[in-house]
C-alpha positions as CSV (number, residue, x, y, z in Angstrom):
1,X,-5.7,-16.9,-3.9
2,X,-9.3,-18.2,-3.2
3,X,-9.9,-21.8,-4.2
4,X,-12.4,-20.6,-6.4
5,X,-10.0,-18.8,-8.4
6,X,-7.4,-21.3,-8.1
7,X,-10.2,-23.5,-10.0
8,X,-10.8,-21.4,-12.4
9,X,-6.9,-21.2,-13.5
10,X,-6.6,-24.6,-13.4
11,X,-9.7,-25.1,-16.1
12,X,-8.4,-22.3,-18.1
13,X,-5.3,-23.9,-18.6
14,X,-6.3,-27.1,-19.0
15,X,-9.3,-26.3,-21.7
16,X,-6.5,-23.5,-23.6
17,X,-3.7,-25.0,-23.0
18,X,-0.1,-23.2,-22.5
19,X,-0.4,-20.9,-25.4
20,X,-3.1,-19.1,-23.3
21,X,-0.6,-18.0,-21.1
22,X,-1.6,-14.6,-21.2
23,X,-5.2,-14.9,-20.5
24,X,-4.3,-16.8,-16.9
25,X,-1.9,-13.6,-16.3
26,X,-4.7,-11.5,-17.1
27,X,-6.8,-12.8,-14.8
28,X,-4.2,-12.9,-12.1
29,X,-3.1,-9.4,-12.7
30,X,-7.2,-9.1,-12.4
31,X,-7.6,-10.7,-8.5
32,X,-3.9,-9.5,-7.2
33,X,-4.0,-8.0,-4.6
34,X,-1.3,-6.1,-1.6
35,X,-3.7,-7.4,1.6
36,X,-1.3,-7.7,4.3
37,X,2.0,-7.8,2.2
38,X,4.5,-4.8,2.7
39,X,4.5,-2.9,-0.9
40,X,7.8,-3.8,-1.8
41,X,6.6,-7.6,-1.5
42,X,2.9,-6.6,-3.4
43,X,4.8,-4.4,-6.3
44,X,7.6,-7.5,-6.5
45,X,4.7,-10.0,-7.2
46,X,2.6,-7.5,-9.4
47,X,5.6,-7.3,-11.6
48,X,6.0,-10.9,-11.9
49,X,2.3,-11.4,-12.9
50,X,2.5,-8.5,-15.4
51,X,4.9,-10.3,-17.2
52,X,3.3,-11.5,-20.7
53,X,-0.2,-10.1,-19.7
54,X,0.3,-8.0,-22.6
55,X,-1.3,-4.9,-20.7
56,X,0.2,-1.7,-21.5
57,X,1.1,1.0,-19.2
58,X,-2.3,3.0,-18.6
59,X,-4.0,-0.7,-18.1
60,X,-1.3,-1.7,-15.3
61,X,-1.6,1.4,-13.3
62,X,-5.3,1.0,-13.2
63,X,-4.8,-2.6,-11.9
64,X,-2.1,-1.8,-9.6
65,X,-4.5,1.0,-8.1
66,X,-6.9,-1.3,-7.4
67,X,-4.7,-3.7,-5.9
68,X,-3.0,-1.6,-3.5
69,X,-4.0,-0.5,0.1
70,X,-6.7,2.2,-0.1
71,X,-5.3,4.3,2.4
72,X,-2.0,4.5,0.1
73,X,-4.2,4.9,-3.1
74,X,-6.3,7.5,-2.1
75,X,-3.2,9.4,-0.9
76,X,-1.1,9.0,-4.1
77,X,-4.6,10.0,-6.1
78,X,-4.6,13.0,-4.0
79,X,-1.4,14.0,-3.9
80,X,-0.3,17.4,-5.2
81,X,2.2,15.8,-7.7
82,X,0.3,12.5,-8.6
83,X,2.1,9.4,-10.0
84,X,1.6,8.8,-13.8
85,X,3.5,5.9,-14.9
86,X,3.7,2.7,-13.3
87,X,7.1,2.9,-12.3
88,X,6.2,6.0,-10.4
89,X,3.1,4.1,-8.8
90,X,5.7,1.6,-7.5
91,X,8.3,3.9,-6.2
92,X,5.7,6.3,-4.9
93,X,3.9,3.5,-3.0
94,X,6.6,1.9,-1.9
95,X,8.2,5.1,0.0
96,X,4.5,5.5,1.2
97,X,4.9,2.4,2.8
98,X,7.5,2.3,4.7
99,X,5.8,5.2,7.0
């Protein structure tokens, strides 16, 4: 994560305290992304950050699209059977991956 961001965190959660818990998940869940990571590795640490974000599951595929490789995204998005749920995103992905 860029120092910038890292700063920011670390002001949010000292100025909110813990019981703004979900706003620093939001803005992880926000800046994640897979970069050089193998999928399985990207959708492990997207899950973890998703925890308590309080996003529901139409928000979290949009963020996990944008967080994902865009060779594998624009391949699920133009797939004949497209992923719809999240879980599907992450299974779909991940065997996309592996190739």
């Amino acid at each position: 994560m860029p120092q910038q961001a890292e700063k920011f965190l670390l002001e949010l959660k000292k100025e909110f305290g813990r019981e703004d818990e979900e706003s620093v998940k939001v803005v992880k869940l926000r800046r994640i992304e897979q970069k050089g990571e193998m999928m399985e590795e990207f959708v492990q640490k997207f899950r973890k950050v998703v925890r308590d974000s309080g996003y529901e599951e139409r928000t979290l595929v949009e963020e996990f699209k944008k967080g994902i490789n865009r060779v594998i995204r624009r391949m699920l998005m133009e797939a004949e059977r497209s992923p719809t749920s999240i879980e599907q995103w992450y299974e779909y992905a991940t065997n996309l991956d592996k190739y």
